[in-house]
C-alpha positions in Angstrom: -21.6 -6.8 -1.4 -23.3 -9.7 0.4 -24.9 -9.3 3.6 -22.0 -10.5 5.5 -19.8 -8.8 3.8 -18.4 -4.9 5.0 -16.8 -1.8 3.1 -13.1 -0.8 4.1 -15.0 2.9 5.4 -17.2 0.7 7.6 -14.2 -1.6 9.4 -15.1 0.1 12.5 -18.8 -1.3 12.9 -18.9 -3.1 15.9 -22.5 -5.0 15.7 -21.1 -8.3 14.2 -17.8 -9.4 16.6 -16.7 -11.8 14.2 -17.1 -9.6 11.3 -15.5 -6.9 12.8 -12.3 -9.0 13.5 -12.5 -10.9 10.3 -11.6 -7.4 8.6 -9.2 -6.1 10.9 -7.3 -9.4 10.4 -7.7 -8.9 6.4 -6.3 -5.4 7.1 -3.4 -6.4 9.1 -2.6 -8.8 6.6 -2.7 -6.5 3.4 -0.6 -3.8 5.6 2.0 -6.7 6.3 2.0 -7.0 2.1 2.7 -3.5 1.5 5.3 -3.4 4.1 7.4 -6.2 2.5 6.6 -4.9 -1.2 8.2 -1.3 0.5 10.8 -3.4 1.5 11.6 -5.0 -1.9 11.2 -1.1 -3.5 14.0 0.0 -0.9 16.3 -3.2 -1.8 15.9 -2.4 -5.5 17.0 1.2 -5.1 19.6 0.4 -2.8 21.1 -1.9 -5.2 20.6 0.7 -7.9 23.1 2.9 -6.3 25.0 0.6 -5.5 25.6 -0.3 -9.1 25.2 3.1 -10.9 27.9 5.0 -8.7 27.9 8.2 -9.4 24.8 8.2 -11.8 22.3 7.3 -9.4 20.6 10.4 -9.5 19.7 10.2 -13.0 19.3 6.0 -13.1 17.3 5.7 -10.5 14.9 8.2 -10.1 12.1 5.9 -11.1 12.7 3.8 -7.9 13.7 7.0 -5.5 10.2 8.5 -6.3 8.1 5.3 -6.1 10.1 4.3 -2.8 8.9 8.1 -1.8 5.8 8.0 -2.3 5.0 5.0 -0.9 7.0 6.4 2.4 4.7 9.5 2.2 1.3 7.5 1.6 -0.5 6.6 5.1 -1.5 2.6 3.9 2.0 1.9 2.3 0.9 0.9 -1.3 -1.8 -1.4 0.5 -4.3 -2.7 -2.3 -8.1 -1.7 -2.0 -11.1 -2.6 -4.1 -11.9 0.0 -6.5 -15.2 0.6 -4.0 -13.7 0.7 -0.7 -10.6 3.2 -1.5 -10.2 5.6 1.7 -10.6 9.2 1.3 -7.6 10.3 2.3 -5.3 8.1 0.3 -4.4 11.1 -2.5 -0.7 10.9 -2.9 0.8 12.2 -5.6 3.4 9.9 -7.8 1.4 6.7 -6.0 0.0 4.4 -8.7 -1.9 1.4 -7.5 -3.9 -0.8 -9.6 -6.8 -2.5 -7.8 -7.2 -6.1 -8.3 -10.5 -7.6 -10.0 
């Protein structure tokens, strides 16, 4: 990383002002991304059941456990760099591929 530059783990370092904010904004912004990918997950399996009746169980699982699992993780599917991936952010069924 460049000197200007900060990890995800050090968001919270307060000596640069602008810096500081700069990656709160970035965060907000990548939070408000996950949210409306969520939302495209839930539309999908709602639309799923819709259409499969009776065999949504079985049809849809695929969606129902990746709409879960993004409900159950704490940043929503949000997209890290490999580098900067929180500690906490084990949840099982959750598979997010980093961008390079």
């Amino acid at each position: 990383m460049s000197e200007g530059q900060q990890a995800v783990g050090s968001f919270m370092d307060r000596s640069n002002p602008v810096n500081f904010n700069i990656r709160n904004e970035q965060l907000v912004r990548e939070y408000q991304i996950a949210i409306e990918g969520m939302g495209l997950v839930r539309e999908r399996l709602a639309h799923c059941a819709r259409t499969e009746g009776v065999n949504q169980v079985v049809n849809c699982k695929e969606l129902r456990e990746q709409y879960y699992a993004l409900c159950q993780d704490r940043f929503r599917g949000m997209v890290f760099p490999e580098d900067a991936q929180p500690d906490n952010r084990f949840v099982p069924g959750l598979v997010v591929a980093a961008k390079k």
